[in-house]
N, C-alpha and C positions, 0 to 999 in steps of 0.2 A: 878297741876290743883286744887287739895283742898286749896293751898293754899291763887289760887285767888280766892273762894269763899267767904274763909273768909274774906277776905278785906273788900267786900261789906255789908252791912247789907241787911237786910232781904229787907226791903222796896226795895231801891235800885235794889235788883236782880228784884224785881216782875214789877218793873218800865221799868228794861231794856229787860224782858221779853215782856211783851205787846209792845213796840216800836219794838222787832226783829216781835211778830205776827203782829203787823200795816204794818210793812214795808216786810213781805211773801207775806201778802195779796196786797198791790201794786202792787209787782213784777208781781202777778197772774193775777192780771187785766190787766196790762200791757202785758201779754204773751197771752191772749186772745184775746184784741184787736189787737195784730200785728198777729195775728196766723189767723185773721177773713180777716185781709187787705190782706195777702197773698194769701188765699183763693181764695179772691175776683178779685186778678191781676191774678192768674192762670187759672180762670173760663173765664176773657177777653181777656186775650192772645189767646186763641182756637178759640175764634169769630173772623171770619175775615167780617162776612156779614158790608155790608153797613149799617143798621141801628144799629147795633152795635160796630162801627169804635170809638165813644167817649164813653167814664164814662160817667153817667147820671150828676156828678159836674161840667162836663167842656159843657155840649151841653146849645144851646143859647134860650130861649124860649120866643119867641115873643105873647104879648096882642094880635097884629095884623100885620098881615102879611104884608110885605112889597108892593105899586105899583110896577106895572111895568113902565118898560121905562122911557126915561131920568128925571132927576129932574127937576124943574122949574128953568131957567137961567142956565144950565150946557148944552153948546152947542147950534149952532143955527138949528131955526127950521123954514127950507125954501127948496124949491124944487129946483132942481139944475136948474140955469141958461141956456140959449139955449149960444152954445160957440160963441165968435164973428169971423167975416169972415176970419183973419188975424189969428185966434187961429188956423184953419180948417188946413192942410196939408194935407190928402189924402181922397178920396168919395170911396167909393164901392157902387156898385147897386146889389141888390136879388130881386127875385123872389120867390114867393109863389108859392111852388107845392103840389098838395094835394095827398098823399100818403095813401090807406089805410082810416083808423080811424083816424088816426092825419095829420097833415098836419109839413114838415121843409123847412127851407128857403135853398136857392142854391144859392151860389155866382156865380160868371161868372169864380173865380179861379176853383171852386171844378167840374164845369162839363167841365171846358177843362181836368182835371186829372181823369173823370169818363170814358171818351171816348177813 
């Protein structure tokens, strides 16, 4: 061991000194900041609530909130057509019976299976 000191000169050691305390001090900043990141995943892992389901770097922050409903030219926008005679294949007829406070309709199936 003395022997490798003597090799170097004096400067030298004091040079290779402050490079080993430059590069302590790295490591220690470095073991802070990963010690604070862990911290930080341990603390969001426990969260399960819905406003806290993302990191605050990943959620999307909108100027202004989005419309509703379709966008302009995505989809047409028209009441449905009455069907033509040839579309029709079967009629039922109901009746309005007023029940109570509300009133439901009765097909002529459901009161042959009520009786």
């Amino acid at each position: 061991m003395k022997e490798l000191l003597e090799q170097k000169s004096r400067e030298e050691l004091e040079r290779e000194i402050v490079e080993l305390k430059r590069q302590l001090l790295e490591a220690y900043e470095l073991i802070l900041k990963l010690t604070e990141q862990v911290e930080a995943l341990q603390r969001a892992g426990k969260r399960q609530a819905v406003p806290f389901a993302r990191r605050e770097e990943q959620r999307v922050t909108r100027s202004e909130p989005r419309k509703r409903g379709r966008k302009p030219g995505k989809g047409e926008f028209k009441n449905r057509e009455k069907p033509k005679e040839e579309e029709i294949s079967e009629t039922k007829k109901a009746e309005l019976v007023a029940r109570g406070v509300g009133a439901c309709w009765k097909t002529s199936a459901n009161k042959s299976s009520t009786n």
